[in-house]
Structures are given as structure tokens and as C-alpha cells.
N, C-alpha and C positions, 0 to 999 in steps of 0.2 A: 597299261601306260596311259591309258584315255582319262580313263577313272581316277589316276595319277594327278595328271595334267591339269582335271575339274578342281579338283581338293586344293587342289595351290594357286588357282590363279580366278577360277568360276568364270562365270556369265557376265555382262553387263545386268546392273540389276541393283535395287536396292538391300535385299537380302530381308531378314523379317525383323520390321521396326516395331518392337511391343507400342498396342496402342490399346486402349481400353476397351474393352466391347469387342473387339476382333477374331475372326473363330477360325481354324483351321482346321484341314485334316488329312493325315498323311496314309499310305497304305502302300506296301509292300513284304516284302521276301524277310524274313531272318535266317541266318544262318548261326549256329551257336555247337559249340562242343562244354562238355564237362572237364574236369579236373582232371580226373582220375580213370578216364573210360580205358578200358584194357585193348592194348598193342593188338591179344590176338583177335581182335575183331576191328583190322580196319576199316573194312565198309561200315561203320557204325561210330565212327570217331566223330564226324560232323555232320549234324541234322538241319534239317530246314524245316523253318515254319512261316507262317502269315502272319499281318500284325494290322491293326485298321487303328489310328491313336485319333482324336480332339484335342484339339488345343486351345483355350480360352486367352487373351490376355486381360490381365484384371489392374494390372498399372502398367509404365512405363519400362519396367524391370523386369517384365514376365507373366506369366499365369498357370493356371492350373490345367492340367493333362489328364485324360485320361486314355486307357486305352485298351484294347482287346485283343489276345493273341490264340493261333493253334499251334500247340507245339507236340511232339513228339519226345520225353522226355525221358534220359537215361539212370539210371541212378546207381553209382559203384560203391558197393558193400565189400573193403578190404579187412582178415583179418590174418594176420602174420601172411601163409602163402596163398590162404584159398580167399576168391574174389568171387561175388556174384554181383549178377548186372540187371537190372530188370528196368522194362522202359512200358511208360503209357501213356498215352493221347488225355489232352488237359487244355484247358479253356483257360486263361490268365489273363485276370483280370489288374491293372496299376491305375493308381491313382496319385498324383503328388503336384509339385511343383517345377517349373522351369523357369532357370532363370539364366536371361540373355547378356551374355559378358561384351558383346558388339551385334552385329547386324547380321554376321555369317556364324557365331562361335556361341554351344550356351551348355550349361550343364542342370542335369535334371537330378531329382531324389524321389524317390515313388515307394511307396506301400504298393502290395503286389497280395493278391491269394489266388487260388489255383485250384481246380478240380476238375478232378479224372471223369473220363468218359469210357467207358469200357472197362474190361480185366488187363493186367499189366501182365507184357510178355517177359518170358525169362533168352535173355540175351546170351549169356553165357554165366553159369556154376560151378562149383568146383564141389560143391553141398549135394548129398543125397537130396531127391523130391521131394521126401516126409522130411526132411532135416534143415530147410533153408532160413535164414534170418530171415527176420522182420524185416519189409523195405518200406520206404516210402512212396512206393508206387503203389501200394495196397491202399493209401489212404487217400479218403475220399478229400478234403480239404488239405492244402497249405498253406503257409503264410511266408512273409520275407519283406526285405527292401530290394529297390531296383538301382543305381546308382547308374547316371548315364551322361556321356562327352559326346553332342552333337555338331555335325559341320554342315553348314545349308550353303548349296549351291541355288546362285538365283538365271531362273530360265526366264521365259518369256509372259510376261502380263502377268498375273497370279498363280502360275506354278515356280516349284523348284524343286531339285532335287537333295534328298538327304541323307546323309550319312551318320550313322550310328552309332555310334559304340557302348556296349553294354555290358556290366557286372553283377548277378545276382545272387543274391545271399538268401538263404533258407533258416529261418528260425525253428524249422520244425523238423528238419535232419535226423536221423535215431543216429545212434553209436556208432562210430569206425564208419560210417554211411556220407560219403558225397553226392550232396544233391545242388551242390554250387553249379553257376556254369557263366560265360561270358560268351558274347557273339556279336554281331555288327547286325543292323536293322538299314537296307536301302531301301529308302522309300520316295514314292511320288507326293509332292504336296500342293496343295489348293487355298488359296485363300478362298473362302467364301464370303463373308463378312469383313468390312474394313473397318467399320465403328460402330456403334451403338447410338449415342450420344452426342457427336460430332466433335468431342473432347479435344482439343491438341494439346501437348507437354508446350508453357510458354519455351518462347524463345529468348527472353531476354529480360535482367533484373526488372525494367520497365511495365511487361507485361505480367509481372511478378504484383507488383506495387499496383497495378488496375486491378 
């Protein structure tokens, strides 16, 4: 109800005004599930990972992002009744653009690749051990987009907090295999840098025409 309450009405605060030269950087919790993860293993339907992002702005309308996460990753192999499930730990790395629709509300696009740390565990099979598909937890690189609707809540002096929402898409999926997933990213954020350049967006046709 708290976390309710922030979303809809916030901080007093300006919220984050794209200004050029301005650097940020936010770091918290994700939480994310897949598509398709199998009912019979609820302890495993919703994962959590860390996320550490940059944010540049490079005009008045946004900047560039990047960002680093650990995730724990599921991947569901359905074919007609039998499922297999295999997950493994992955450093994902995104890079793209964000662009600011007001001062609390903005939407992101990200290039995203990903590579495994260790061997991928088997979650649940329905496959002999010599007989199991291909997953994509076996592979050491992926690639995708990230597609993202962010809500910033403004705290006090240069922090706020932020709210996430996330859609990832895998260009490198094998066959009948979901390796889609969506999750919400809360993070703490820091302005560090306010300008570069002392730049400001005029305010008015007059300072246009100077």
C-alpha cells in the first residue's frame, strides 16, 4: 500500500530533468519470472537478481543507459507434454536509450547480451539425461532487446527512488524454447553529476533568437 501510495502521488521533488552532461546511477533488487516456467515447481516461478544501471543525459529528451545485471536464469523447453527447464547464472549486460516523456515517467529500448557463469542446472525434465534438448542455458553468449516503462519517485536532495518495468525479448531462443521473461527493477538512484557544460534548455523564443 506504501509502494502504492509513492507511485501515484511521490516526494516533493523535481523528478529527473534531462539536462546534458548529467550522470546517474541507480542500483537495486530485480525480480523477474518467464513465460512459460512449469506450475510444478513453484519455488522457482519468480527469481531475483541485482542490477547497477548509468545513465548519461545527452539532450533535453534523454540519454544513453547503460547497465549491468546478475540474474539467475530459467529457460522452458515445451514440446507437446514433456517440458524441460534448465537455469544458469549470467552477467547481462544493456545498452540503449532513454527517453523522458515528463520529469517522473520515461520509456527505455536497450540492446542487451548475456553470458553464463558456470554450468546450467536442470530444474525440472521430463527427457532421459542422455536424451535432453538443446537449451539455452548451455550457451555461453545471448543477445535480445530490452524494452522498459520507468516511474521515478523524487526523495530528498539527489536521490529517488525507482520503479521498473521490464520486457525481454531473446533473439537467440532455439525451438519450442522460452527464454522471454518480464520483471519489475526497484532501485535506489543518485544524481552524481548535474551538467558538464553549464548548458540550460532556453526558456523562452527570446533566448532562442540570442
Amino acid at each position: 500500500m506504501i509502494l502504492f501510495s509513492l507511485l501515484l502521488i511521490g516526494f516533493e521533488g523535481r523528478g529527473h530533468t534531462p539536462n546534458r552532461g548529467a550522470i546517474h546511477a541507480s542500483f537495486g533488487p530485480v525480480l523477474f519470472r518467464s513465460h512459460n516456467i512449469s506450475t510444478r515447481e513453484p519455488d522457482r516461478t519468480t527469481n531475483v537478481g541485482f542490477s547497477l544501471v548509468a545513465e548519461g543525459d545527452v539532450d533535453y529528451n534523454g540519454g544513453l543507459e547503460i547497465g549491468f545485471s546478475y540474474l539467475r536464469q530459467p529457460y522452458t523447453l515445451r514440446d507437446g507434454l514433456k517440458v524441460n527447464i534448465e537455469e544458469t547464472k549470467r552477467i547481462y549486460a544493456t545498452i540503449g536509450y532513454r527517453h523522458w516523456i515528463d520529469s517522473y515517467h520515461s520509456l527505455g529500448l536497450l540492446f542487451f547480451s548475456s553470458y553464463s557463469m558456470g554450468d546450467p542446472q536442470v530444474i525440472h525434465t521430463d527427457y532421459p539425461m542422455t536424451d535432453r534438448p538443446d537449451s539455452s542455458a548451455q550457451d555461453i553468449a545471448e543477445y535480445g532487446f530490452d524494452f522498459s516503462a520507468q516511474r521515478e519517485i523524487p526523495l530528498r536532495g539527489r536521490w529517488s527512488f525507482v520503479f521498473d518495468g521490464r520486457y525481454s525479448l531473446s533473439l537467440t531462443s532455439k525451438k519450442r524454447e522460452d527464454s522471454n521473461f518480464y520483471g519489475v527493477f526497484f532501485a535506489v538512484k543518485y544524481l552524481f553529476q548535474n551538467k558538464s557544460k553549464g548548458i540550460e534548455p532556453p526558456q523562452s523564443l527570446a533566448e532562442i533568437e540570442l
